[in-house]
DSSP file (Angstrom, degrees, kcal/mol; ACC not computed):
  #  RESIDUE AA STRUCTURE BP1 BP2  ACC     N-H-->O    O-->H-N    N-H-->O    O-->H-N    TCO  KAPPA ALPHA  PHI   PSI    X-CA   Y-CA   Z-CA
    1    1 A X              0   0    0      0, 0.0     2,-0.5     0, 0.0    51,-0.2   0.000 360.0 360.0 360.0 139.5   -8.9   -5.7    3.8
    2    2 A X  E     -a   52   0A   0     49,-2.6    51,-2.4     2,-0.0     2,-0.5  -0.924 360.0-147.2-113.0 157.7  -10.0   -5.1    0.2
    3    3 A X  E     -a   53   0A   0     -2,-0.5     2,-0.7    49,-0.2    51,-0.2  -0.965  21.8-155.0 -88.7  98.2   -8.7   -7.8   -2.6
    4    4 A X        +     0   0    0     49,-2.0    51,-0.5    -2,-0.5    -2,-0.0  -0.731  17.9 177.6 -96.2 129.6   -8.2   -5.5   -6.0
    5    5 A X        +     0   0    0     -2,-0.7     2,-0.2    49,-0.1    -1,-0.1   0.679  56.7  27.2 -78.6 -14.4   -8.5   -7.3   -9.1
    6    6 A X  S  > S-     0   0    0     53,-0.1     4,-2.2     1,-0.0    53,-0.1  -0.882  77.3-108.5-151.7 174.6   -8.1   -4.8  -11.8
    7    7 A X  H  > S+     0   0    0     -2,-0.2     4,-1.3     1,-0.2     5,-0.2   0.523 115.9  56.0 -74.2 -14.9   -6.6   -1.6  -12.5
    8    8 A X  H  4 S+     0   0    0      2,-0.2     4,-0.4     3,-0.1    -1,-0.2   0.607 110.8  53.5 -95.4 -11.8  -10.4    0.5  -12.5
    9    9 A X  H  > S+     0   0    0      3,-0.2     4,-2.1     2,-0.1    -2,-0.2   0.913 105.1  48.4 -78.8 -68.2  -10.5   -1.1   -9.2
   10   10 A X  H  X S+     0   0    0     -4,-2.2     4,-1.4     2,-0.2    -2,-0.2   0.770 116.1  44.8 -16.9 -56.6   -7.2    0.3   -8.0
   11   11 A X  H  X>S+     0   0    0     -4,-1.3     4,-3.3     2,-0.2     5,-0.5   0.978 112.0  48.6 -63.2 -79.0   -8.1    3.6   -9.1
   12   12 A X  H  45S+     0   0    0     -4,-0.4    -2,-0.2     1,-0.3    -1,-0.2   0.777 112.5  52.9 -20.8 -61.1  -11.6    3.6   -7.7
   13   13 A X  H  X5S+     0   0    0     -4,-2.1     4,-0.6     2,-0.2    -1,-0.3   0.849 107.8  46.2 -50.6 -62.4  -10.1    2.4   -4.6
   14   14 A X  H ><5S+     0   0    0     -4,-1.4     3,-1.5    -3,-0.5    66,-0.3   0.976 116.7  51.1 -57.1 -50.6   -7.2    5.4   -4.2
   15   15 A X  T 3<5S+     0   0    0     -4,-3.3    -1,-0.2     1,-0.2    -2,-0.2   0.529 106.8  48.4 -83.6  15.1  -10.0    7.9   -5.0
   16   16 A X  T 34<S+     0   0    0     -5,-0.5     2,-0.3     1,-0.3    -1,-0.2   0.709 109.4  53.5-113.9 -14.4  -12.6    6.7   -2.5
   17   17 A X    <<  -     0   0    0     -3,-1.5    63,-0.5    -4,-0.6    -1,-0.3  -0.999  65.2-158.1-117.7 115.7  -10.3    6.6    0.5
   18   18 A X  S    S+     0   0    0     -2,-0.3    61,-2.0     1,-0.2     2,-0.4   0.615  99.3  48.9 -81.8   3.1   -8.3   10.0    1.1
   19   19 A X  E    S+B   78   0A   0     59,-0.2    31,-1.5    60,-0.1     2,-0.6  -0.945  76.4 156.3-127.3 129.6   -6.0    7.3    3.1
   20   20 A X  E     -Bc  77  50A   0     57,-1.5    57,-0.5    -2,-0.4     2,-0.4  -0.897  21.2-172.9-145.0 108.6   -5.5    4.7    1.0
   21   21 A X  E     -Bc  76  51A   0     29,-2.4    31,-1.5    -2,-0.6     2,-0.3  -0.977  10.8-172.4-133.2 139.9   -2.3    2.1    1.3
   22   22 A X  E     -Bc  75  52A   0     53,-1.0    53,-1.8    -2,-0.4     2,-0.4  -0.967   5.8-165.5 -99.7 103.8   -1.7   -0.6   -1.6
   23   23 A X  E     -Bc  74  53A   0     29,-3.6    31,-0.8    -2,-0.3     2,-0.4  -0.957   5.2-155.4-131.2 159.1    0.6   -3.1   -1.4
   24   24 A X  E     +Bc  73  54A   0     49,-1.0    49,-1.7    -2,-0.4    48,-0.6  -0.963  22.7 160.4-133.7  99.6    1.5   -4.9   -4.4
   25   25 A X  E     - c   0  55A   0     29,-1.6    31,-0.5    -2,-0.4    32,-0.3  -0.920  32.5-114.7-130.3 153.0    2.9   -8.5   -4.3
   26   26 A X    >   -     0   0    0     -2,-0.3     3,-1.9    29,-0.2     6,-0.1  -0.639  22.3-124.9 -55.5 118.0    3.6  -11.5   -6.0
   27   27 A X  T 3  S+     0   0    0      1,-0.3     2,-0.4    -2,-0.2     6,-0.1   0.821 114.5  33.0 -42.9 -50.1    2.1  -15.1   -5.5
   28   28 A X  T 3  S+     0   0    0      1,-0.1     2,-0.8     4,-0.1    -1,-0.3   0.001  85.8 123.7-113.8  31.5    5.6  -16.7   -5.2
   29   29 A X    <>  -     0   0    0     -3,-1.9     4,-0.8    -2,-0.4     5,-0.1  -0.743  47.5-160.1-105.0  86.6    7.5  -13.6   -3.3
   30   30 A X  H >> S+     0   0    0     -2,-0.8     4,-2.9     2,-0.2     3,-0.7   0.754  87.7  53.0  62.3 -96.1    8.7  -15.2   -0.4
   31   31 A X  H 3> S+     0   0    0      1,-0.2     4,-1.9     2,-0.2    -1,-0.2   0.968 103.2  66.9  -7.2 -71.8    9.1  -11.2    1.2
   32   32 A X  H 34 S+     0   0    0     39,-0.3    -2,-0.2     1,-0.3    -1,-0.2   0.658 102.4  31.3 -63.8 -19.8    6.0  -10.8    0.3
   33   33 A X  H X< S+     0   0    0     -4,-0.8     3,-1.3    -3,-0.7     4,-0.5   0.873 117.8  54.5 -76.3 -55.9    4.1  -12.9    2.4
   34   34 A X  H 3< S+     0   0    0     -4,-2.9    -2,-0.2     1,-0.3    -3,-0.1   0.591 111.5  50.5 -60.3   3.7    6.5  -12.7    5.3
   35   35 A X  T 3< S+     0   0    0     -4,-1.9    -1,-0.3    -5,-0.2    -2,-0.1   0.191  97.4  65.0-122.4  25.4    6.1   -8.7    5.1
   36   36 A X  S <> S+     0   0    0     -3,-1.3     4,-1.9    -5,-0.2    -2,-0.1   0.672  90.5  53.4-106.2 -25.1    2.4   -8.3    5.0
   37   37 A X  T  4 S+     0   0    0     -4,-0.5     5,-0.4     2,-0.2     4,-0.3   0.421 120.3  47.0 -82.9 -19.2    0.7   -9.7    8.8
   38   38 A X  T  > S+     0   0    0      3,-0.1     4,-0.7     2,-0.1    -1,-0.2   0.827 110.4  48.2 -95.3   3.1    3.6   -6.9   10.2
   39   39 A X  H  > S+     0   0    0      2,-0.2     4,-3.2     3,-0.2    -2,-0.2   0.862 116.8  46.1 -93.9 -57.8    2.4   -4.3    7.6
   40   40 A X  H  X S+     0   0    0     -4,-1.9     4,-0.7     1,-0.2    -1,-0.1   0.829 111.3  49.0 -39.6 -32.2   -1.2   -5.0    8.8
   41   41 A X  H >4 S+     0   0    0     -4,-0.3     3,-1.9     2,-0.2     4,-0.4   0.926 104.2  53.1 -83.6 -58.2   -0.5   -4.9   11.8
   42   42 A X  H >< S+     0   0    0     -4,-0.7     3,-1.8    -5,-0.4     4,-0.3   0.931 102.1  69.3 -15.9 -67.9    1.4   -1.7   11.7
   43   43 A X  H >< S+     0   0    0     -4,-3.2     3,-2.9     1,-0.3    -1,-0.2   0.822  79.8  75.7 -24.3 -52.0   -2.1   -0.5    9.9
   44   44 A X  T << S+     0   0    0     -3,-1.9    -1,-0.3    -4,-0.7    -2,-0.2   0.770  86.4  60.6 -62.8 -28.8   -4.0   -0.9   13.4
   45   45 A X  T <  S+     0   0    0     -3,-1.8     2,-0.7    -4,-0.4    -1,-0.3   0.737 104.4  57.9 -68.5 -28.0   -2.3    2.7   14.7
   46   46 A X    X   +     0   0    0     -3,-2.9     3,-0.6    -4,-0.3    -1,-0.2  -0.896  61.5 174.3-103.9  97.5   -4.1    4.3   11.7
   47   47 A X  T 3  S+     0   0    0     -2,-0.7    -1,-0.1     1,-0.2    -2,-0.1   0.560  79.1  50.7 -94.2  -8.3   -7.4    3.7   12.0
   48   48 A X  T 3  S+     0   0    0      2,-0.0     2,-0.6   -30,-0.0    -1,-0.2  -0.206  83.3 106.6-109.1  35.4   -8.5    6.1    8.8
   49   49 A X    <   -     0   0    0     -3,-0.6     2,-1.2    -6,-0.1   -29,-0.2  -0.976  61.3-159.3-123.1 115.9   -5.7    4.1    6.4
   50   50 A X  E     - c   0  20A   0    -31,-1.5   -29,-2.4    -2,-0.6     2,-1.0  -0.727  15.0-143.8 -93.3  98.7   -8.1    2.0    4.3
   51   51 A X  E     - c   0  21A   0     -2,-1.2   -49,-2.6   -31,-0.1     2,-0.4  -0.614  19.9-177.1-121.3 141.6   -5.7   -1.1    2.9
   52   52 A X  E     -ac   2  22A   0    -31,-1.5   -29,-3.6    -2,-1.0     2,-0.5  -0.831  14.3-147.2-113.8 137.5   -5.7   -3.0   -0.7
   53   53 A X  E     -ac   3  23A   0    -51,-2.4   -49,-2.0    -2,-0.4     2,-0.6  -0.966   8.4-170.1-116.8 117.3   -3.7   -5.8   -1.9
   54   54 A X  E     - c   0  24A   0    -31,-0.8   -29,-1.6    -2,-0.5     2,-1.1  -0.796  10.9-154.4 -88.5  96.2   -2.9   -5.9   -5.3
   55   55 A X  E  >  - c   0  25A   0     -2,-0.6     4,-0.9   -51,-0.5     3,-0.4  -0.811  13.3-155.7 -86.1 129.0   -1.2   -9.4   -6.5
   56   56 A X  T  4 S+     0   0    0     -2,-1.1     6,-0.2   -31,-0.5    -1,-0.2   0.653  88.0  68.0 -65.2 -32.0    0.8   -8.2   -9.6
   57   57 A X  T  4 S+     0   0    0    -32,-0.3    -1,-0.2     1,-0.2     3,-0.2   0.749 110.9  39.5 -98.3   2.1    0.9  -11.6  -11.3
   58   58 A X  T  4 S+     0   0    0     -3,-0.4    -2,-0.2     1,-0.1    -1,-0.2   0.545 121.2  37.7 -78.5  -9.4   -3.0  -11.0  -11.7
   59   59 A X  S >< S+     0   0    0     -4,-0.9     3,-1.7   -53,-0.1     4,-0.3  -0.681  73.6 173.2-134.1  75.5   -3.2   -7.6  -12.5
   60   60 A X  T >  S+     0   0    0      1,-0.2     3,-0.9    -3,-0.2     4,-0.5   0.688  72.7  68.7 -31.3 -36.8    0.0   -7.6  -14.7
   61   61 A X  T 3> S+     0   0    0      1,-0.2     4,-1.9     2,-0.2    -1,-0.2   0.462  82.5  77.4 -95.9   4.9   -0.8   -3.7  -15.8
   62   62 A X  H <> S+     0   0    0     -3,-1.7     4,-3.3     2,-0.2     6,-0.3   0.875  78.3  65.4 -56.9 -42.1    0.0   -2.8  -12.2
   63   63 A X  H <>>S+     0   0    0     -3,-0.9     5,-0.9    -4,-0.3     4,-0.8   0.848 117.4  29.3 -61.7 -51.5    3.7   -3.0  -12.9
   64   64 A X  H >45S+     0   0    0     -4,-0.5     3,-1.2     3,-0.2    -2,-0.2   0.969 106.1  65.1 -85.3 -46.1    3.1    0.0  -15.4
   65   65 A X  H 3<5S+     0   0    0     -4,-1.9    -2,-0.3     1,-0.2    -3,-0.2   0.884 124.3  18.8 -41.5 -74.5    0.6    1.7  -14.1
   66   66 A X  H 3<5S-     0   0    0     -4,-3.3    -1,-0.2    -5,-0.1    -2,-0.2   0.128 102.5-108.1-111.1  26.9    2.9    2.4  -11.2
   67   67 A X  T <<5 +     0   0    0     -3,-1.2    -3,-0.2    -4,-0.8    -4,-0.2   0.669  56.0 170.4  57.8  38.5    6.5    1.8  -12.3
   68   68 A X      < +     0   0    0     -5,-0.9    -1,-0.3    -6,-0.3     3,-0.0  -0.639  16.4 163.4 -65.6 124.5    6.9   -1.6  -10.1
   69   69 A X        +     0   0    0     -2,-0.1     2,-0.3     0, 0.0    -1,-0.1  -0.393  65.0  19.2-121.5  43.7   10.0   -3.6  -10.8
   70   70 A X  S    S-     0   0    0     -7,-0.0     2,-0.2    18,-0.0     3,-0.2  -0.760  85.8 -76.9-158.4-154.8   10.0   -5.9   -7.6
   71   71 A X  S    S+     0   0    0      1,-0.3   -39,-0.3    -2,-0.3   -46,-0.2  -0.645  90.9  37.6 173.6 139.7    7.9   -7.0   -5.1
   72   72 A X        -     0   0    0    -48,-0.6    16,-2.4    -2,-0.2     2,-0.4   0.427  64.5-174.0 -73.1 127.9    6.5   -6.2   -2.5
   73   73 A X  E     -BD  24  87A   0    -49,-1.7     2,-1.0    14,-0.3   -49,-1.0  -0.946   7.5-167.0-131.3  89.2    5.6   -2.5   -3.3
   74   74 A X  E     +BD  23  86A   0     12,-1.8    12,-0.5    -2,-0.4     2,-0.5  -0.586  15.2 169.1 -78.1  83.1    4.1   -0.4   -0.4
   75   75 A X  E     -BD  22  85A   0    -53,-1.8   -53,-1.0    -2,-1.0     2,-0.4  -0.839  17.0-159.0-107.2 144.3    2.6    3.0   -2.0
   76   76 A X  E     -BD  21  84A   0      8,-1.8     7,-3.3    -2,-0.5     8,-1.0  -0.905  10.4-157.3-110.2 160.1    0.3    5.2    0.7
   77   77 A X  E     -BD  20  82A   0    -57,-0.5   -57,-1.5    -2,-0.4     2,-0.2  -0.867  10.3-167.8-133.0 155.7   -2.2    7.7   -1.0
   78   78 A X  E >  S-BD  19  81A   0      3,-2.3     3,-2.0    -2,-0.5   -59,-0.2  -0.932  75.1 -25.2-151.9 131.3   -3.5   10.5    0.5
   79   79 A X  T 3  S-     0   0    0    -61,-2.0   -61,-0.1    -2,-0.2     3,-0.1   0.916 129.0 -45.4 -21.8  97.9   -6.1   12.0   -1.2
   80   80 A X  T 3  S+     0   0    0    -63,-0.5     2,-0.3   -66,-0.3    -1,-0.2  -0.028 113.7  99.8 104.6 -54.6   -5.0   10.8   -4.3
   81   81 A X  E <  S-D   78   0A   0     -3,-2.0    -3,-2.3   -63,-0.1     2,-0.4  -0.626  71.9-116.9-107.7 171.9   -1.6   11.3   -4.3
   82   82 A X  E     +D   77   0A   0     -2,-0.3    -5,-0.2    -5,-0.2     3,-0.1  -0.466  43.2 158.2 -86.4 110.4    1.6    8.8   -3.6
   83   83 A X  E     +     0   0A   0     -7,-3.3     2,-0.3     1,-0.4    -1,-0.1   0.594  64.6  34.4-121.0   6.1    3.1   10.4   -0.8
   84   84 A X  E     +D   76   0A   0     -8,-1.0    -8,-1.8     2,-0.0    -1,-0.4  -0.969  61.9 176.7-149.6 153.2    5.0    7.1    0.6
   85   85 A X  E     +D   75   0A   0     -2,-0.3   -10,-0.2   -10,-0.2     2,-0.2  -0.568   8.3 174.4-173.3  89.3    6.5    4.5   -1.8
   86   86 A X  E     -D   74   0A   0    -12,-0.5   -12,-1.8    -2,-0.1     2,-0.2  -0.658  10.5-154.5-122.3 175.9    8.4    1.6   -0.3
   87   87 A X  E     -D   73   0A   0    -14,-0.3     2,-1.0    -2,-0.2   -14,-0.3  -0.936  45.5 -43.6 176.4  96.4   10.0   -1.6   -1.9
   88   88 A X  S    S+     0   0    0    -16,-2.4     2,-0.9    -2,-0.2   -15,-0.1  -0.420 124.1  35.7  65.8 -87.5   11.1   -5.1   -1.3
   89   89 A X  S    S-     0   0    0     -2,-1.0     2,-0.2     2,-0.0    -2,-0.1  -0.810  80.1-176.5-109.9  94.3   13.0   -4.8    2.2
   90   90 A X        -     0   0    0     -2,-0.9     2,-0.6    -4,-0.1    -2,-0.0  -0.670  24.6-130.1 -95.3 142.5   11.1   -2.3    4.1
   91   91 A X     >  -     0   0    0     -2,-0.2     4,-2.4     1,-0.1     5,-0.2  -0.858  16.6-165.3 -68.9 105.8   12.0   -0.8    7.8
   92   92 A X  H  > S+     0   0    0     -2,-0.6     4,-2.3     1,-0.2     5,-0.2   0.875  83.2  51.2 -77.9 -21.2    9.1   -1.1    9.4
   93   93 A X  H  > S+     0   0    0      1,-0.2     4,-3.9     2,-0.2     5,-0.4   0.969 120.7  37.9 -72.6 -57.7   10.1    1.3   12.4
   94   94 A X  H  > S+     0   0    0      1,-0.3     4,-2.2     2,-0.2     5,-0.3   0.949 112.8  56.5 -65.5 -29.1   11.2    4.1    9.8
   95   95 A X  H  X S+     0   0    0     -4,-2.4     4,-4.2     1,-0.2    -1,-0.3   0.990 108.7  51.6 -46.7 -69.0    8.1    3.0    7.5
   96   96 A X  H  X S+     0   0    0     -4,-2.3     4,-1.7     1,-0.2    -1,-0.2   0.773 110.5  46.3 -23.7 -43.5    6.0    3.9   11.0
   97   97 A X  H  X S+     0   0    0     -4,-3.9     4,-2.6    -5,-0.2     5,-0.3   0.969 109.9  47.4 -77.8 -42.4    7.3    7.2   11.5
   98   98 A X  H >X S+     0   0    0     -4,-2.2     3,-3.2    -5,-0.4     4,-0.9   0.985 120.4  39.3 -75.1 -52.3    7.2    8.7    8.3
   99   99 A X  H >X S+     0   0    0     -4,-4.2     3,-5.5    -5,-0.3     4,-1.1   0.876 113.2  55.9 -46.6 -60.8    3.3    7.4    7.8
  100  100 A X  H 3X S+     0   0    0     -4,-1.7     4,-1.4     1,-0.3    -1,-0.2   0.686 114.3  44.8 -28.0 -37.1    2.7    8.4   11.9
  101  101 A X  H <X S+     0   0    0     -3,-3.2     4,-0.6    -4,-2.6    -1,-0.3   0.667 117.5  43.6 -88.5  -2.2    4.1   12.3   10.5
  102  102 A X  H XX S+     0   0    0     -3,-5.5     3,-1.7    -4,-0.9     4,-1.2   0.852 118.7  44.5 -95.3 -85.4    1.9   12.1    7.3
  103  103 A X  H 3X S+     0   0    0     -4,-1.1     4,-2.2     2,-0.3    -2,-0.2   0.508 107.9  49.2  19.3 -79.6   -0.8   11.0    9.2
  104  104 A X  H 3< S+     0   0    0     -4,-1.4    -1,-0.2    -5,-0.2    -2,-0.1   0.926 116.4  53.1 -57.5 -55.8   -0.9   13.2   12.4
  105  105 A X  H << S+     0   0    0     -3,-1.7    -2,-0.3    -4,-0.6    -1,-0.2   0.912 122.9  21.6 -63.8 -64.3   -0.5   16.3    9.4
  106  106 A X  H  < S+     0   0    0     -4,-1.2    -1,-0.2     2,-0.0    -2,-0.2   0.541  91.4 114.3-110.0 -20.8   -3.7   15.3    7.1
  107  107 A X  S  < S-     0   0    0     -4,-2.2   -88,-0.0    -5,-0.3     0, 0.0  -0.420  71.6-103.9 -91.4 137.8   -6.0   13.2    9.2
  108  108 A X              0   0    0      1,-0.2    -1,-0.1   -60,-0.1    -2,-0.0  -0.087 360.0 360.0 -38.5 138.4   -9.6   14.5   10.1
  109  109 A X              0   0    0      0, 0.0    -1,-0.2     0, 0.0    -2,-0.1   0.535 360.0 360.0 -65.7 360.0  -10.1   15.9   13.6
């Protein structure tokens, strides 16, 4: 698990992993804590998904940087670009599939 602190970190981070999932929560979000040991866990089927946590109420410029108004804010990259972007009350099942089809499609042999 990486801890990012800053927004050149963030960046640095998407482009250094072609699978790259961020999620972006708040110290006092309630959600956010109870939705992160299943998202991690979730993680273990993808063994090429490289994942960063972004707390928002330390890196404030997150919020613009990637048009967050809530929290917890699930985006996956794939090289580079946002190709999943989930929010607050996530499905984890339907969350699962859609990565599992992204996944299957882009990941090295």
């Amino acid at each position: 698990m990486n801890i990012i602190t800053s927004m050149e970190e963030a960046r640095t981070f998407i482009e250094e992993h072609p699978f790259a999932f961020l999620y972006i929560s708040k110290s006092n979000c309630s959600v956010c804590h109870a939705l992160k040991p299943k998202v991690i866990d979730m993680l273990l089927a993808f063994p090429a998904v490289q994942f960063g946590e972004i707390n928002a109420d330390d890196v404030p410029e997150v919020a613009g940087a990637y048009s967050i108004f809530t929290a917890p804010v699930l985006l996956f990259f794939v090289d580079g670009k946002e190709v999943i972007r989930e929010a607050r009350f996530v499905q984890m099942e339907v969350l699962k599939n859609r990565m599992t089809k992204i996944y299957e499609m882009t990941k090295p042999n």
